[in-house]
C-alpha positions as CSV (number, residue, x, y, z in Angstrom):
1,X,93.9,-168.8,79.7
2,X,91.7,-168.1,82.9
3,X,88.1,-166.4,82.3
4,X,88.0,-162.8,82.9
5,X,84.3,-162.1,83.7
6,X,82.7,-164.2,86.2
7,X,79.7,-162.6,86.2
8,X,78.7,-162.0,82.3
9,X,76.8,-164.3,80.3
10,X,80.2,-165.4,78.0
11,X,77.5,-166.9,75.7
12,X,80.0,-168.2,72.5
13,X,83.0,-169.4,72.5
14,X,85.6,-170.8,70.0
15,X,88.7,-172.8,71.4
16,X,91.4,-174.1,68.8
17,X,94.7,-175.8,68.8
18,X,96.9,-175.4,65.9
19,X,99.6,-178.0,66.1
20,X,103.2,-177.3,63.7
21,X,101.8,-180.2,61.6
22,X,99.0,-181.4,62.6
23,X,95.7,-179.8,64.8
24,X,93.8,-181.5,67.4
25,X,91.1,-180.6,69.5
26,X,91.2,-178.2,72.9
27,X,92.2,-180.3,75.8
28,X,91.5,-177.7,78.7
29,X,92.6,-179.7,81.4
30,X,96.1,-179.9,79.7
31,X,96.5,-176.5,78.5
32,X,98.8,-174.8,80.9
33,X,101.4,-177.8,80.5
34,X,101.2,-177.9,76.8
35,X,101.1,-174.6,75.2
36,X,104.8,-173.8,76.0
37,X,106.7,-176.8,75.6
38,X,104.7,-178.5,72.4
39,X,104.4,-175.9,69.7
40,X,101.3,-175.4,69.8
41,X,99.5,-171.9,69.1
42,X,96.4,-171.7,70.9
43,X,93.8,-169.0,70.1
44,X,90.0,-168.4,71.9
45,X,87.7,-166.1,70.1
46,X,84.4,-165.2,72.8
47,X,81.5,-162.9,72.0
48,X,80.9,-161.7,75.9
49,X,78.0,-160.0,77.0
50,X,76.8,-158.8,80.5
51,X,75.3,-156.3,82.3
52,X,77.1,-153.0,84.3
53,X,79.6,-154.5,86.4
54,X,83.6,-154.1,87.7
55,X,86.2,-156.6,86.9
56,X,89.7,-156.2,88.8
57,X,92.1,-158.5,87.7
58,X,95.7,-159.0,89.3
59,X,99.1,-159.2,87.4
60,X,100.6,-162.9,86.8
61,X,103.9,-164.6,85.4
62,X,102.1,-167.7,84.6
63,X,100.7,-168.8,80.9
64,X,101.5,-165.0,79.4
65,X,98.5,-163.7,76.9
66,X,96.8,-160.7,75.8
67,X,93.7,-159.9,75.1
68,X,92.5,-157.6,72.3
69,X,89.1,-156.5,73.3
70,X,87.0,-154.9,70.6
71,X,83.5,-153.5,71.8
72,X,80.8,-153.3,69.9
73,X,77.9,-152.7,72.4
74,X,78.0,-150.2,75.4
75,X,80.2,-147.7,77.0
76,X,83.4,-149.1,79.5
77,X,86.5,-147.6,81.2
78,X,89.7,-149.6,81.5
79,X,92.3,-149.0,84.3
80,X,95.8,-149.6,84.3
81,X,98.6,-147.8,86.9
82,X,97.5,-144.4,86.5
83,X,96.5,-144.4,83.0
84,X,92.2,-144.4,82.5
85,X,90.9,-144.9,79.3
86,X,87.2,-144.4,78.2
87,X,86.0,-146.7,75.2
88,X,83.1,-148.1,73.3
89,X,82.4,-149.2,69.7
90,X,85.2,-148.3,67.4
91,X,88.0,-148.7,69.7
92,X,89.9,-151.5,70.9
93,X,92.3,-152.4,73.6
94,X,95.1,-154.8,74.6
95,X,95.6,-156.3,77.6
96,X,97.9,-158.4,79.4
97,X,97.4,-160.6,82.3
98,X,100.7,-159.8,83.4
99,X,99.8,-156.1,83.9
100,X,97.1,-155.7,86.5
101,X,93.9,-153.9,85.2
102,X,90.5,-152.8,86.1
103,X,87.3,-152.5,84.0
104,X,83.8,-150.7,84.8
105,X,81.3,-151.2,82.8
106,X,78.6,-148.7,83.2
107,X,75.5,-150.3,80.8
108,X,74.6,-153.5,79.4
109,X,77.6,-154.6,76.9
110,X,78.7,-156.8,74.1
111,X,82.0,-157.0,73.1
112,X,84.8,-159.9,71.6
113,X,87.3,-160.8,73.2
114,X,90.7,-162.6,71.2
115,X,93.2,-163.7,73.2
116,X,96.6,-165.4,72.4
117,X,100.0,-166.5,74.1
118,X,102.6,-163.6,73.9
119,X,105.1,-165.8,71.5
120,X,102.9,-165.8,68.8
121,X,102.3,-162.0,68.4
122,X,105.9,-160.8,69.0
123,X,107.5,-162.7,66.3
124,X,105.1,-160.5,64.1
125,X,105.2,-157.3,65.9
126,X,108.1,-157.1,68.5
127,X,106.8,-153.5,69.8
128,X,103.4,-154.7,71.1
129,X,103.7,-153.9,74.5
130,X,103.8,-150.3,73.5
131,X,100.2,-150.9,72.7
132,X,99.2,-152.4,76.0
133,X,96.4,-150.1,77.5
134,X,95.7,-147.5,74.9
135,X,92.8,-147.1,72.4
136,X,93.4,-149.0,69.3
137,X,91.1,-147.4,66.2
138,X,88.8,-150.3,65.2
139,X,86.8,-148.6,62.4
140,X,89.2,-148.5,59.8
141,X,92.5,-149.7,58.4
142,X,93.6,-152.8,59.8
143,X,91.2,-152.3,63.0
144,X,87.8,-152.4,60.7
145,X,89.0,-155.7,59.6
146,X,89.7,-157.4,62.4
147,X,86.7,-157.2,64.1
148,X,84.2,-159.1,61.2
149,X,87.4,-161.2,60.6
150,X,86.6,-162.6,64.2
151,X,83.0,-162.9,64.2
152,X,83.3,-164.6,61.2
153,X,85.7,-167.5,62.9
154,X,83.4,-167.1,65.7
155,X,80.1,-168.0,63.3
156,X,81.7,-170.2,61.8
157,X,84.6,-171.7,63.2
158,X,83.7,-174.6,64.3
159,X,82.5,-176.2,60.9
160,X,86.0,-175.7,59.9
161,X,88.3,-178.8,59.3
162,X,90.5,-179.5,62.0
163,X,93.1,-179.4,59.2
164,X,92.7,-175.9,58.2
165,X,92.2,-174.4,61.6
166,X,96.5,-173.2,61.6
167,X,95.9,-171.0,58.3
168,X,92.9,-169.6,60.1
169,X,94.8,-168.6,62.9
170,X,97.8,-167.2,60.9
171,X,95.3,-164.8,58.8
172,X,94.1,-163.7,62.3
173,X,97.6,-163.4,63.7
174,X,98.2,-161.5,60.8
175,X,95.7,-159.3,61.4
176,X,96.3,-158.4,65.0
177,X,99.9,-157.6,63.9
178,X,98.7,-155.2,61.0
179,X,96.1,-153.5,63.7
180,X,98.8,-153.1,66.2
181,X,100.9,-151.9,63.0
182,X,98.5,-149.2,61.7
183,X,97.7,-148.3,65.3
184,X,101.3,-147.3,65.7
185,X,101.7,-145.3,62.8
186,X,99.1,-142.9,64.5
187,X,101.3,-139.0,64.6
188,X,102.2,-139.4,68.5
189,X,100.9,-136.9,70.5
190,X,101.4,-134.9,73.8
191,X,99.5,-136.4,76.9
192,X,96.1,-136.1,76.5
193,X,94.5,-133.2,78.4
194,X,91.2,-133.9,80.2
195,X,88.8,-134.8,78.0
196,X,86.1,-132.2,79.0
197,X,88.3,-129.3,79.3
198,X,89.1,-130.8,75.3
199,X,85.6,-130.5,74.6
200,X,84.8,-127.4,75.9
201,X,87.7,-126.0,73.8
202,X,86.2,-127.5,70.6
203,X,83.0,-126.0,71.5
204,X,84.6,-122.5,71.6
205,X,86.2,-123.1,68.6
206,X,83.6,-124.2,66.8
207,X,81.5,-121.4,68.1
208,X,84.0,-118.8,66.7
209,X,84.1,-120.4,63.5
210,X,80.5,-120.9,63.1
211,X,80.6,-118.7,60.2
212,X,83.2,-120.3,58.0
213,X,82.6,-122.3,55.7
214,X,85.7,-124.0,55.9
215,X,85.2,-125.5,59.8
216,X,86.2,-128.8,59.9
217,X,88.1,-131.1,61.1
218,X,91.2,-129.9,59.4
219,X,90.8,-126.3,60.8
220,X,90.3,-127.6,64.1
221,X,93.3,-130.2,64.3
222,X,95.3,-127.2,63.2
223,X,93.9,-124.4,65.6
224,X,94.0,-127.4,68.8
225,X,97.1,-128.9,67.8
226,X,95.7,-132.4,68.0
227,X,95.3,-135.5,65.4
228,X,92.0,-136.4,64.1
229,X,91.8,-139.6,65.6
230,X,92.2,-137.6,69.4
231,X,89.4,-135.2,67.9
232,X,87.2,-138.3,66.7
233,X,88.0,-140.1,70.4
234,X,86.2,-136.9,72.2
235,X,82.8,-137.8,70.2
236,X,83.5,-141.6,70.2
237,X,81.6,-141.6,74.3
238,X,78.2,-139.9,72.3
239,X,76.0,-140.3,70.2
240,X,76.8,-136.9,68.2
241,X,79.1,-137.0,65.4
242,X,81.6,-133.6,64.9
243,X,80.0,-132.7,61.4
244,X,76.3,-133.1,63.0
245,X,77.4,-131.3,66.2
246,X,79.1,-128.2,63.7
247,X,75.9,-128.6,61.4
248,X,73.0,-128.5,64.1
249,X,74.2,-125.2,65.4
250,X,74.3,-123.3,62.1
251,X,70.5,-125.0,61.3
252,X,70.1,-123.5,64.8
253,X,71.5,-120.2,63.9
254,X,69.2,-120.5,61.1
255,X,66.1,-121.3,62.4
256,X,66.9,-117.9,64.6
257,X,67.9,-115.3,62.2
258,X,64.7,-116.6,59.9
259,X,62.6,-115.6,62.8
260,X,64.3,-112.4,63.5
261,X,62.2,-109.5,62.7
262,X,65.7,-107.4,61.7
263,X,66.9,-109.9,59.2
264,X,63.4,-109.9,57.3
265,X,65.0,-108.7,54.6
266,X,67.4,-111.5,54.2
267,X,66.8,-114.6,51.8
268,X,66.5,-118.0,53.0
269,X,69.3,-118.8,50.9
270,X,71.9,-115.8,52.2
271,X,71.2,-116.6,55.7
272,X,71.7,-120.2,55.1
273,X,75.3,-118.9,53.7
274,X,75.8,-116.3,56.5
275,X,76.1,-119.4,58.1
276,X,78.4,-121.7,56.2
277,X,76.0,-123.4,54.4
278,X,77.0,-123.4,51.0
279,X,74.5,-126.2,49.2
280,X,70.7,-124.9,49.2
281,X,69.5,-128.5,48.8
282,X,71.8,-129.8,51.5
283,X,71.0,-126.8,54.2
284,X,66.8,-127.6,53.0
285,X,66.8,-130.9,53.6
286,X,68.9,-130.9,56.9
287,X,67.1,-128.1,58.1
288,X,63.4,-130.3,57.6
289,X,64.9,-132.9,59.6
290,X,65.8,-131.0,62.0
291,X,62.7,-129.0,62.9
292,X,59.9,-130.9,61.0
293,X,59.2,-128.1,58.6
294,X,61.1,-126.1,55.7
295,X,63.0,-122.8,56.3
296,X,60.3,-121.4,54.3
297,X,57.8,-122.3,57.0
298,X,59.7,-121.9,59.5
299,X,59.8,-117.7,58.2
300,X,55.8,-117.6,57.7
301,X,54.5,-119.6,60.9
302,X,52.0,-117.8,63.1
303,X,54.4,-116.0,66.1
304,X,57.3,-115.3,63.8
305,X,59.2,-112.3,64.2
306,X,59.4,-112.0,61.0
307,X,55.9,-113.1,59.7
308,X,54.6,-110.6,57.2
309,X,58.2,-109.1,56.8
């Protein structure tokens, strides 16, 4: 299996051979001519780190493997034919090295890297390749436990028994299967539409619906026509959740009509519902961290609108 990323620091790495019957040590300069013909099921686990960069790789028929790559530092984008996907932490991707690919890194990353031959995964999940170059949810199901699953053999691999290191690598193909598996079971869903004309219909959505208490994700799936995971991926490239985005506007909505001299007549707590929020302690305490003070405060400080009101 031929290094990927000549110019990142590929700072740990864990080789192992996993024999029918019995395991032996890697033997690199033997591993092209052994891995087909001898049974043997060769796995590397690498943590990879490195700074913004491109990587192009070009298509081969030689020693087929994939590569599952689960970030978990820093933002990339992966190109394959005329498909362009945009991840970072929480989403994986396969990769062959018989499909030709691209990746830009745009900031310092950290990722892991599990790569196997081809033969091992399709006896477990024949409909891989259906997989190849599309996000993969990593933070929960199957996904969420593949990734500590592979730092762990990474940490601690090498202290393992030579004896042992086959069931290892079953429980990780395993794994990969049941994250390909629970990957697949994802509602399919139209082409994705451009990922900033997505968010800027969100944004009007949720503007709209400011109001109602019920905005959510379930109202928005249903009013876009999209799954949650697609409405989850259009947040994954930021550092704003959906809920925080949907509950900073009504806190700023708040802070607002608490200020307005024409709504001095208003209680904290019905403007707070006026706009959806329907816990007083939740809406006081969210509305402190947001601005530094309490709605209260925020109604009597010197400037307010509504000061004396």
């Amino acid at each position: 299996m031929p290094e990927h990323f000549s110019l990142t620091d590929r700072a740990r790495t864990l080789h192992c051979w996993c024999d029918q019957y019995t395991t032996r040590p890697t033997d690199d300069s033997h591993a092209d001519e052994r891995t087909p013909r001898c049974g043997f099921a060769r796995f590397i686990v690498s943590e990879v780190t490195g700074e913004p960069q491109q990587v192009q790789t070009e298509a081969t028929q030689t020693d087929p493997y994939l590569m599952m790559v689960v970030p978990l530092e820093g933002l990339f984008t992966v190109r394959v034919a005329e498909r362009e996907l945009q991840l970072g932490p929480g989403q994986g991707c396969l990769l062959s090295n018989s499909v030709s690919y691209a990746i830009d890194f745009r900031e310092t990353f950290r990722q892991l890297h599990f790569c196997f031959h081809v033969d091992e995964i399709s006896r477990l999940y024949p409909g891989w390749s259906r997989k190849l170059a599309r996000a993969i949810d990593c933070s929960q199901g199957a996904g969420a436990m593949l990734k500590p699953s592979l730092q762990s053999a990474l940490n601690h691999g090498r202290n393992v028994k030579l004896a042992a290191s086959r069931s290892i690598w079953r429980g990780l193909q395993h794994l990969m299967a049941a994250t390909l598996m629970d990957s697949a079971c994802e509602q399919t869903q139209p082409a994705e539409p451009d990922r900033s004309a997505l968010r800027t219909r969100i944004d009007q959505l949720i503007e709209s619906e400011l109001r109602n208490p019920e905005l959510g994700v379930s109202l928005l799936t249903e009013r876009l026509g999209i799954s949650a995971r697609h409405l989850h991926r259009v947040y994954a490239m930021e550092q704003q959740t959906l809920m925080r985005t949907i509950r900073e506007a009504r806190l700023d909505r708040c802070y607002l009509d608490l200020t307005s001299a024409e709504l001095r007549l208003m209680t904290i707590n019905e403007i707070a519902l006026s706009w959806g929020f329907n816990d007083q302690a939740h809406f006081s305490r969210h509305f402190r961290l947001r601005f530094g003070m309490t709605a209260g405060q925020a109604r009597a400080k010197p400037g307010s609108a509504s000061q004396g009101g």
